[in-house]
C-alpha positions in Angstrom: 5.9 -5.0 -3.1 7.9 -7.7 -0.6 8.5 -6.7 2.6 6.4 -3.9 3.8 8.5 -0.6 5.7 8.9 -1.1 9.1 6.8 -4.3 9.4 3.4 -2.7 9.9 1.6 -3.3 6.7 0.0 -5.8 4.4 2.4 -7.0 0.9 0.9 -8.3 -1.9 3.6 -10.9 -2.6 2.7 -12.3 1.0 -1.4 -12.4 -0.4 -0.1 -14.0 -3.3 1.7 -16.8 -1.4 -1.3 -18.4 -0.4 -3.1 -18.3 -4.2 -3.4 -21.7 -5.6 -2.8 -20.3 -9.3 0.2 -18.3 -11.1 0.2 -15.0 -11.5 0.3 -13.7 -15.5 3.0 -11.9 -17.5 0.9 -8.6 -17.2 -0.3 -9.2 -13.4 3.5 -9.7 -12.5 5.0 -6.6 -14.8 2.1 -4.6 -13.0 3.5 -6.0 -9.6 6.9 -4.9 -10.3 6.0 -1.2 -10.7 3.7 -0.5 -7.6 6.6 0.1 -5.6 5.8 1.3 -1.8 2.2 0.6 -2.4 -0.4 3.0 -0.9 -1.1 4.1 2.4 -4.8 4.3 4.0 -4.8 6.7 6.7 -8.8 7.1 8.9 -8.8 11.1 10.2 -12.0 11.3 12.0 -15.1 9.9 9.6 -13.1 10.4 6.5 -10.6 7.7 5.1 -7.7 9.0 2.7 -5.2 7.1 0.4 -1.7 8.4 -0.6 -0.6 7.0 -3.5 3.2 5.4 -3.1 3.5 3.3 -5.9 5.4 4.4 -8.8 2.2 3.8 -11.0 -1.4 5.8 -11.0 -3.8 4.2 -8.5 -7.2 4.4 -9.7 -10.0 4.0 -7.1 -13.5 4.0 -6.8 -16.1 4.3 -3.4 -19.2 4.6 -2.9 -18.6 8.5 -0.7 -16.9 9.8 -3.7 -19.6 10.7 -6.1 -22.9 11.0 -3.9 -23.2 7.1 -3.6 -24.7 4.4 -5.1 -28.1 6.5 -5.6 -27.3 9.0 -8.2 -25.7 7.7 -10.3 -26.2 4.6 -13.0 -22.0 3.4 -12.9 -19.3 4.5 -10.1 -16.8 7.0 -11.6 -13.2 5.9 -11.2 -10.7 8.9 -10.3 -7.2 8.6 -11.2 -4.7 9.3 -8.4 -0.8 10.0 -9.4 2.1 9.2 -7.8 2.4 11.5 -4.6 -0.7 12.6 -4.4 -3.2 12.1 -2.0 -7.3 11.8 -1.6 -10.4 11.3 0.1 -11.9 7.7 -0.7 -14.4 7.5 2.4 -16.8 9.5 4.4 -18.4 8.0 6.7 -20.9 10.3 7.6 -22.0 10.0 3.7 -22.1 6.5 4.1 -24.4 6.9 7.2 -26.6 9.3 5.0 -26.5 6.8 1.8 -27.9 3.9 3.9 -31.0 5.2 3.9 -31.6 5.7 0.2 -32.6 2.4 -2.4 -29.1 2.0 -4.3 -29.4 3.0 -8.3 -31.2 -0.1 -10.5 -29.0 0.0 -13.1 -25.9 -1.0 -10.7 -27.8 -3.5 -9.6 -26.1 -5.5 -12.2 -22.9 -6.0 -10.6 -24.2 -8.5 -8.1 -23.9 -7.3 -4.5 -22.4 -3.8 -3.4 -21.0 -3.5 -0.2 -21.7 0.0 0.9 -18.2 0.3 2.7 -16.0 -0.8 0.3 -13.7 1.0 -1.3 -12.0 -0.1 -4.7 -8.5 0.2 -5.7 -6.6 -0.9 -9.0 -3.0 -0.3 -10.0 -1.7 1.2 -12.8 -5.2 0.8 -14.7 -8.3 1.8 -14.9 -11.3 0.5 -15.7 -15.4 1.7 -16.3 -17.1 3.4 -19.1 -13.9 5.4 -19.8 -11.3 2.4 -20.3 -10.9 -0.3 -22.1 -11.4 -2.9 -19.5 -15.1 -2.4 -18.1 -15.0 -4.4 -14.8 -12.4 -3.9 -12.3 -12.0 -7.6 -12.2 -10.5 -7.0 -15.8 -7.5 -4.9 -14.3 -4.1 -7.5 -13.5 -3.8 -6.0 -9.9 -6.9 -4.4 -7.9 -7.9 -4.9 -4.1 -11.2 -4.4 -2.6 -11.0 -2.8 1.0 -13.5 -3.3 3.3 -14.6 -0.5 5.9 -16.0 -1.4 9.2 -18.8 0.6 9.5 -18.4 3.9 12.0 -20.1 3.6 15.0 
């Protein structure tokens, strides 16, 4: 969670250095147990994550499910340690553009078609406990740039 291998990645202790608030008990027990983190790697118009930490990741996109069209709530998939998976197409999102996002998401303020959502070590939606992802003690929102 410090100091990032080799030097060419983000830590989350250095985004928590410039918050203006202390982090709780949970969010800092959940901290100690993400370990190497993930790893987003772009091959071609696809974008994968590989999960490093020592805890579950549990992530959320747009691409994943057939958009924000189809469905009334995104489905959040549970990644393992070690494992690996595809959290963006682009091509889908190209395709997903096009189509009026589901009314009943609508809800959740503004949805960024490119943005991927990651939480460590819980999960939240219809199937957990905690509903938002905001509820989770340790999440990050990634932000695609668009292919062109």
């Amino acid at each position: 969670m410090g100091d990032t291998p080799h030097g060419d990645g983000l830590s989350l202790a250095s985004l928590a250095a410039h918050s203006h608030t202390s982090p709780s008990e949970q969010v800092k027990r959940t901290r100690e147990k993400i370990g190497l983190g993930l790893v987003l790697y772009q091959d071609g118009d696809r974008v994968w994550v590989y999960n490093r930490a020592d805890v579950p990741l549990f992530v959320t996109s747009p691409t994943l499910d057939g958009g924000l069209h189809t469905r009334s709530h995104f489905i959040v998939h549970k990644l393992p340690p070690g494992h690996i998976i595809t959290i963006f197409d682009y091509n889908k999102a190209r395709l997903y553009q096009k189509l009026p996002i589901h009314p009943d998401l609508l809800h959740e303020g503004p949805i960024d078609q490119n943005a991927v959502r990651v939480s460590f070590a819980k999960g939240w939606g219809p199937n957990y406990h905690r509903q938002e992802i905001t509820e989770c003690p340790c999440w990050l929102e990634i932000l695609l740039v668009p292919a062109r």
